[in-house]
C-alpha positions as a printed NumPy array, in Angstrom:
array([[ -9.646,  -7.394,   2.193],
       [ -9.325, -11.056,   2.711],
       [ -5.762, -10.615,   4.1  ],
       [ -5.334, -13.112,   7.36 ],
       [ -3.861, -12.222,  10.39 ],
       [ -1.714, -15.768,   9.3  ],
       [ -1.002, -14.372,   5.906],
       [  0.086, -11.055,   7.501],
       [  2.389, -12.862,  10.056],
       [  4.091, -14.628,   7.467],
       [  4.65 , -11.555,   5.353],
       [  6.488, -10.189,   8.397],
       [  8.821, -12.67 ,   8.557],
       [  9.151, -13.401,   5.016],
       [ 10.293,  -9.857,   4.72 ],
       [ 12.822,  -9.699,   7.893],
       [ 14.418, -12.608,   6.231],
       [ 14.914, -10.95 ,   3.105],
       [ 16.021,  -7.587,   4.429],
       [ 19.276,  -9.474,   5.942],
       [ 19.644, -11.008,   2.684],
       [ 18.706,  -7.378,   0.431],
       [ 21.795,  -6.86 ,  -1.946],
       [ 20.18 ,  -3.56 ,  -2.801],
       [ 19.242,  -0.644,  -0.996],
       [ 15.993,  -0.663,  -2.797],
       [ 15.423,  -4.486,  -1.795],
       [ 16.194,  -3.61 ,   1.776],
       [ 14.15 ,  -0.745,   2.244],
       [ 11.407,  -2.665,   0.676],
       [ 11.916,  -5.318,   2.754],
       [ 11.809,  -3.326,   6.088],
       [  8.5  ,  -1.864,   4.885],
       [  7.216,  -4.886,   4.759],
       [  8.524,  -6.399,   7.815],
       [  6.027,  -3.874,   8.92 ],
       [  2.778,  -5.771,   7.236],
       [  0.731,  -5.2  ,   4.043],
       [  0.53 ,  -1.442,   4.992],
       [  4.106,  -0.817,   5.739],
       [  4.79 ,   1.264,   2.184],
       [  1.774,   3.165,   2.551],
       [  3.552,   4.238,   6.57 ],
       [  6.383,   5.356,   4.488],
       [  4.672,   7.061,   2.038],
       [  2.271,   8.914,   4.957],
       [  5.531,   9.781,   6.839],
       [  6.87 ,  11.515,   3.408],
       [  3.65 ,  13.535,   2.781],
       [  3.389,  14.385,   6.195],
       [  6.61 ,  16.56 ,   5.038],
       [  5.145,  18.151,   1.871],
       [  4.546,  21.127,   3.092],
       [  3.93 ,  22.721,  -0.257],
       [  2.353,  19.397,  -1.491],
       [  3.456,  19.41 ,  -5.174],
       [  4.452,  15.714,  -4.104],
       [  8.431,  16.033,  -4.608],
       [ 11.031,  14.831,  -2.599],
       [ 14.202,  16.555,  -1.511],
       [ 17.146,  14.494,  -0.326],
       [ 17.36 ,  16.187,   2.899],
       [ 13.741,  14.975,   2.907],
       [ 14.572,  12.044,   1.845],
       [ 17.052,  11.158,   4.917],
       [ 14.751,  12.74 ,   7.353],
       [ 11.372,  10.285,   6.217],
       [ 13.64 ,   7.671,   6.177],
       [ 14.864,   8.046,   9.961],
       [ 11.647,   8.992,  11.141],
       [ 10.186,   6.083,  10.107],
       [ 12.958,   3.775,  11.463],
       [ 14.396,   2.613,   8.378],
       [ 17.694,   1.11 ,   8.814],
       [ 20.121,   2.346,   5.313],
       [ 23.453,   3.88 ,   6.372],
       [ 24.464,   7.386,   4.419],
       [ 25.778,   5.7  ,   0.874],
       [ 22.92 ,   3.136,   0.828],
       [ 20.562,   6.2  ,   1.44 ],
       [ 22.576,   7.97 ,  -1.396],
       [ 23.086,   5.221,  -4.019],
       [ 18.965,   5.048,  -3.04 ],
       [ 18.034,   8.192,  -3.294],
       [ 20.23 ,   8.514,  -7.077],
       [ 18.637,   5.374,  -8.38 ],
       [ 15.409,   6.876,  -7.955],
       [ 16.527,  10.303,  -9.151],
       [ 16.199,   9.187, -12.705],
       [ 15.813,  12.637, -14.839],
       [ 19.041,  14.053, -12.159],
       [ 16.561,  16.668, -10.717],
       [ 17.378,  16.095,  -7.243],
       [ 14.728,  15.259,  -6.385],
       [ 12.007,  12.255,  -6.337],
       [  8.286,  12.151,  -7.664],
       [  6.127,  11.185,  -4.582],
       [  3.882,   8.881,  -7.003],
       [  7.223,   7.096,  -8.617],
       [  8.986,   6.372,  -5.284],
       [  5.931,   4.542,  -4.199],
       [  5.147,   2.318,  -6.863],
       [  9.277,   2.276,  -7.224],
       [  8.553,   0.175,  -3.829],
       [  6.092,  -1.984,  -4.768],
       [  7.19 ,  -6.173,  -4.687],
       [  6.953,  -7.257,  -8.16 ],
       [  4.048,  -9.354,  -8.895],
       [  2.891, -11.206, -12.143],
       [  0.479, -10.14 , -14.884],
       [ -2.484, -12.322, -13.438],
       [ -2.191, -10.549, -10.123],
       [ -1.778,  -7.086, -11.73 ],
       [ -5.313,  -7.742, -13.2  ],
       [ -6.952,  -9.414, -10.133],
       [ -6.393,  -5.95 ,  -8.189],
       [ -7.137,  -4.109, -11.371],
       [-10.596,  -6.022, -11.565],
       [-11.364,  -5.686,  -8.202],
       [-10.749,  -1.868,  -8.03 ],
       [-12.933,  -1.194, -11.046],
       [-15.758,  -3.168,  -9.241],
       [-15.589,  -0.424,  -6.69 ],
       [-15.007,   2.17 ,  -8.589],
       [-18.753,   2.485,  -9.618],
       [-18.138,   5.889, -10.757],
       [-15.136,   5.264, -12.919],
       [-13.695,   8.253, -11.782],
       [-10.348,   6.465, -10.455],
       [-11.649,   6.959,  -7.284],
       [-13.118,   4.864,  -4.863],
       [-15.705,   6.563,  -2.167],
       [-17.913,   5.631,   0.904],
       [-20.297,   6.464,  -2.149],
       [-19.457,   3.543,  -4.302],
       [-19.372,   0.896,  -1.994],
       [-22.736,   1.469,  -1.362],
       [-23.917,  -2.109,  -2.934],
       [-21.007,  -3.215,  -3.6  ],
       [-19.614,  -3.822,   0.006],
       [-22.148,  -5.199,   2.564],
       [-21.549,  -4.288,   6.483],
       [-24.687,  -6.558,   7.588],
       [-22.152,  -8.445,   9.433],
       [-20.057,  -6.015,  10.808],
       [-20.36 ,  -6.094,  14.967],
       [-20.665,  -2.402,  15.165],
       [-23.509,  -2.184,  12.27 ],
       [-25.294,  -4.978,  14.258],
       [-25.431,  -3.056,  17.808],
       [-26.078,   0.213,  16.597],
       [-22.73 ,   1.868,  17.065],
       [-21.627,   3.061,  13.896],
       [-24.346,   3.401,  10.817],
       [-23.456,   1.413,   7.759],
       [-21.77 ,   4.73 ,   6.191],
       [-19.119,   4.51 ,   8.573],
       [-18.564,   0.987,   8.954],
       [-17.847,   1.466,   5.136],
       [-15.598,   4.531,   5.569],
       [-13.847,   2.585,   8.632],
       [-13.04 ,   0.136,   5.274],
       [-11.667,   2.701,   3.359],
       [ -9.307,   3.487,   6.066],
       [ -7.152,   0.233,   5.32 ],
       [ -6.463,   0.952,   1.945],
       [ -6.057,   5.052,   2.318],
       [ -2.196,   5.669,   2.023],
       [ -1.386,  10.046,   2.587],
       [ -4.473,  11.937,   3.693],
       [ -7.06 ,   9.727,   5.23 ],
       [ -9.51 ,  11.392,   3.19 ],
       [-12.192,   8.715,   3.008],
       [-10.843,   8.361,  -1.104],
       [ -8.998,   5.77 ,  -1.963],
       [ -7.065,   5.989,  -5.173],
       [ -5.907,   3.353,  -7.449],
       [ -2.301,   4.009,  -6.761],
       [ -3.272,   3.903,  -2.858],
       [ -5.35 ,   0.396,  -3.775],
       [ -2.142,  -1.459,  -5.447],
       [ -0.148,  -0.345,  -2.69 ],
       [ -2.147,  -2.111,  -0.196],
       [ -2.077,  -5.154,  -2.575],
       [  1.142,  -5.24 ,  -3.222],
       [  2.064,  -5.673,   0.07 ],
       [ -0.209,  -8.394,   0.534],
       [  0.705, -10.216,  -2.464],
       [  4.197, -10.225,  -0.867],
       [  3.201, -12.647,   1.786],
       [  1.68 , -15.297,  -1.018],
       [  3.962, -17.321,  -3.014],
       [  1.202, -19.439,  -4.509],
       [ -0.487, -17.432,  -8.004],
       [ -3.284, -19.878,  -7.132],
       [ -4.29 , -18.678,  -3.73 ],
       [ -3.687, -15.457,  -4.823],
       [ -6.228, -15.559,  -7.477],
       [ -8.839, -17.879,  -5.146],
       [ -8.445, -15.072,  -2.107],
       [ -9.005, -12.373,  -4.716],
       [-11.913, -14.01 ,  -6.409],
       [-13.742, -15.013,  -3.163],
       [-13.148, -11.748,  -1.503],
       [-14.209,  -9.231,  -4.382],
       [-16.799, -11.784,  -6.45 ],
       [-15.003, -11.824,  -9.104],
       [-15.786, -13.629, -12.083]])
């Protein structure tokens, strides 16, 4: 994934800063996510599925409250309503799983849109939008991994071990595109430079 323990540190305290500073409940919340690292939307988003008992991936607002306290996010009741009817956009009362997550997403620029874009279709050997233990056969080596080296683990679960960082709800071993911006997202949060960005995406991925 090419994302440091350094680059994850300062993402952490990039985003404490800014959720003191949030003017927006939107900002904050996305903000304490990712005071929790790269992977801090996709915790929200598994503590919110977790509650879909029904799964047709909606959110009520008494949902809503409850994900956001068990997950420890700090919004008092009219930033969690103000929230909750920002998101709420066709008045339905309730929020589209899919749209609240990508609703969270840091903005990031055109050139870094297409970096994760390009990398994901380079996995996605199928082009089925979906990226399995399958596809990354070739494409991702695990010669070097410690635990494909002494025998442990054979090299199809080193690779699903992989999959693991980028799988948001269901730790299914499939990792969707939705699930892959996510995890880039959060790590493009912790880079200010477009340059680095697009030398750590290059390097990591072989991209050309």
């Amino acid at each position: 994934m090419a994302h440091t323990s350094r680059g994850e540190k300062a993402l952490i305290e990039k985003a404490k800063k800014a959720a003191v500073s949030a003017k927006t409940p939107l900002d904050k919340l996305r903000a304490q996510c990712l005071a929790r690292g790269a992977n801090g939307i996709k915790g929200l988003g598994r503590a919110f599925r977790i509650m879909d008992d029904d799964g047709n991936r909606k959110i009520e607002y008494r949902e809503f409250v409850k994900g956001l306290r068990d997950y420890g996010v700090d919004l008092d009741k009219h930033e969690q309503q103000e929230l909750f009817q920002e998101l709420d956009t066709d008045g339905s009362g309730t929020l589209d799983f899919d749209e609240f997550l990508i609703a969270l997403r840091p903005a990031m620029s055109k050139n870094r849109v297409n970096l994760i874009n390009q990398a994901f279709r380079k996995l996605d050997k199928s082009g089925d939008g979906i990226v399995t233990v399958e596809d990354l056969h070739g494409v991702y080596s695990v010669a070097k991994h410690p635990k494909f080296l002494n025998g442990e683990k054979t090299e199809d679960e080193c690779l699903y071990d992989f999959l693991k960082n980028f799988d948001t709800i269901e730790q299914d071993g499939k990792i969707t595109k939705d699930e892959f911006n996510n995890y880039y997202a959060g790590v493009s949060a912790s880079i200010d430079s477009d340059a680095y960005f697009d030398l750590m995406m290059k390097n990591a991925w072989k991209l050309g």
